[in-house]
C-alpha positions in Angstrom: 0.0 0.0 0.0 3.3 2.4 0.6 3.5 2.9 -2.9 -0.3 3.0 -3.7 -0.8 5.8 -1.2 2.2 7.3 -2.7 0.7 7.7 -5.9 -2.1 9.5 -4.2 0.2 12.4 -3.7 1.1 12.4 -7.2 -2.2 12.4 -8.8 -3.0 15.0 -6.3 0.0 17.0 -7.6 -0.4 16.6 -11.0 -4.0 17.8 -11.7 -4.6 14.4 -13.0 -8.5 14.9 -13.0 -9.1 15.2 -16.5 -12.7 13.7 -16.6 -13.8 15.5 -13.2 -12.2 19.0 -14.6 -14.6 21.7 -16.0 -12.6 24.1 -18.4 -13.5 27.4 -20.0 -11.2 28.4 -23.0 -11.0 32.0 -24.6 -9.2 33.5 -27.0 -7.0 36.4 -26.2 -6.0 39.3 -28.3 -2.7 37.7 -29.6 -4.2 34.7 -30.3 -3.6 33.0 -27.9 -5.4 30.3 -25.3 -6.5 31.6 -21.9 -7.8 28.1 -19.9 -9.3 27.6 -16.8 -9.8 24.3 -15.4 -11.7 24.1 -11.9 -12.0 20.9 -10.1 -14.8 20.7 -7.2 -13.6 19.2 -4.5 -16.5 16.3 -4.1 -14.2 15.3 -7.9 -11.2 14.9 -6.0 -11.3 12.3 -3.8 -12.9 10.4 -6.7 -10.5 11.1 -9.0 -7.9 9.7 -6.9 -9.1 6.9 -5.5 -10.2 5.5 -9.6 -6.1 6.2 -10.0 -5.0 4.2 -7.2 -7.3 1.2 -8.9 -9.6 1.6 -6.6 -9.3 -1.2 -4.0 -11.1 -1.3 -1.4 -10.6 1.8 0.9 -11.1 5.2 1.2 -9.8 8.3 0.3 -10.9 11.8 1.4 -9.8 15.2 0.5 -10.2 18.5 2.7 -9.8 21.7 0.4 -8.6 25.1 2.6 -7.6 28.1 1.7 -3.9 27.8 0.2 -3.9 24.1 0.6 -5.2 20.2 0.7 -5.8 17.9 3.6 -5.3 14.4 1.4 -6.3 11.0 3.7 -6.3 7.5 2.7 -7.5 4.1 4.4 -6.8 0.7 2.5 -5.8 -2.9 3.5 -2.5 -3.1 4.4 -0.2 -5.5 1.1 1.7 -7.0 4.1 -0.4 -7.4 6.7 -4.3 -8.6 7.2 -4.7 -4.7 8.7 -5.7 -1.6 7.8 -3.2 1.3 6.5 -3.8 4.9 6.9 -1.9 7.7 5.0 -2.6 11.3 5.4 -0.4 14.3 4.4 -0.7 18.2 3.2 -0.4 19.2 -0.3 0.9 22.8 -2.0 0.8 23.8 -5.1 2.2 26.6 -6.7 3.7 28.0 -10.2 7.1 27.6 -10.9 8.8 29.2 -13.8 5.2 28.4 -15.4 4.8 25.4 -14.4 3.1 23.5 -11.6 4.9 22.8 -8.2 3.9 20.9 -5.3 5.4 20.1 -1.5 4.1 17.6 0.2 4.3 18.2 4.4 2.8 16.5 7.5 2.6 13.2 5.9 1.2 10.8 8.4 1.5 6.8 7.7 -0.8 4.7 10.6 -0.8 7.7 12.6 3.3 8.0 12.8 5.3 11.0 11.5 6.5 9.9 8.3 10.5 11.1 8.8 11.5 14.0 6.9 14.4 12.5 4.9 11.2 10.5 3.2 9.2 13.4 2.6 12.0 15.1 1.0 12.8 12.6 -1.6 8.9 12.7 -2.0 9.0 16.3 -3.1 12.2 16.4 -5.3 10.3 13.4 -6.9 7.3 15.1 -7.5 9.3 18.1 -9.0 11.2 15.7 -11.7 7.9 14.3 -12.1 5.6 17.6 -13.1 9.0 19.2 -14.6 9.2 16.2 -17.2 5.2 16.6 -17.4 5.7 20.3 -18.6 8.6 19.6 -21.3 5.9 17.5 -23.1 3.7 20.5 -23.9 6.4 23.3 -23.9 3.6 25.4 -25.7 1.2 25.9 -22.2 1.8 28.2 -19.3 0.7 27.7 -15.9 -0.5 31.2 -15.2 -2.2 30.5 -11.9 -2.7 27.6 -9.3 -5.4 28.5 -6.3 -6.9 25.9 -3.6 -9.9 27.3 -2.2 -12.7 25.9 0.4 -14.5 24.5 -2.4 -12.0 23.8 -5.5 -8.4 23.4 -7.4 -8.2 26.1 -10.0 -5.6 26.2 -12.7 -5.4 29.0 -14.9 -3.2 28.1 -18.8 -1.8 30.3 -21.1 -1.3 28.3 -24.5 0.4 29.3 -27.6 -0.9 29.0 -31.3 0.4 29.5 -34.4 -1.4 32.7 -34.2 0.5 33.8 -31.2 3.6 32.7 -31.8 4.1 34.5 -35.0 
């Protein structure tokens, strides 16, 4: 389950909620793509859980202001017992592109130890920085958590812009 629960911090990070996403597109002056994609945060947990394969367990998400409270329950690979897995999630724009740090990760009620979390993050940043070379024509303009949602805000080039 380590690595399972893993992953939900990575799908968390990465936006990977293409069919829960609701996206509004307009055309700027230059030609260019303005995007907005919102995710609810009733989509989330959802989202995440159909990623992880969706054994049996549970995952829920907390949306504040700034940030996500991500939990997850599921049967333990090594043991006939239950695992839990909880930790906060960031994200921000970096150089365009989408950052995240995890913090306060939580594995069966223990402190996961800090070294962990680390390689976690600089994981996650080789991960979403690979994810941006493959569309080196979109922006991340904006990343906002609120009580109710994930909003990211796009900037994509056309041939129309870029000439």
């Amino acid at each position: 389950m380590k690595n399972r629960m893993f992953l939900v911090a990575g799908l968390a990070a990465f936006g990977l909620f293409a069919g829960a996403c609701q996206l509004d597109v307009e055309r700027n002056d230059d030609g260019s793509l303005q995007i907005e994609a919102i995710i609810e945060e009733s989509d989330i947990a959802t989202e995440i859980a159909l990623g992880m394969a969706a054994e049996e367990g549970n995952v829920t998400v907390d949306l504040k202001d700034g940030y996500a409270l991500i939990a997850a329950t599921g049967p333990s690979e090594d043991h006939p017992r239950t695992d839990s897995f909880s930790f906060r999630l960031e994200l921000f724009v970096v150089d365009g592109h989408l950052g995240a740090n995890v913090s306060d990760a939580k594995w069966n009620e223990y402190d996961v130890p800090q070294g962990m979390v680390e390689i976690w993050n600089e994981e996650l940043a080789k991960e979403l920085e690979a994810g941006a070379k493959e569309d080196p024509d979109s922006t991340l303009v904006a990343v906002e958590i609120t009580e109710d949602e994930l909003r990211f805000e796009f900037r994509h080039e056309t041939e129309q812009s870029k000439s």
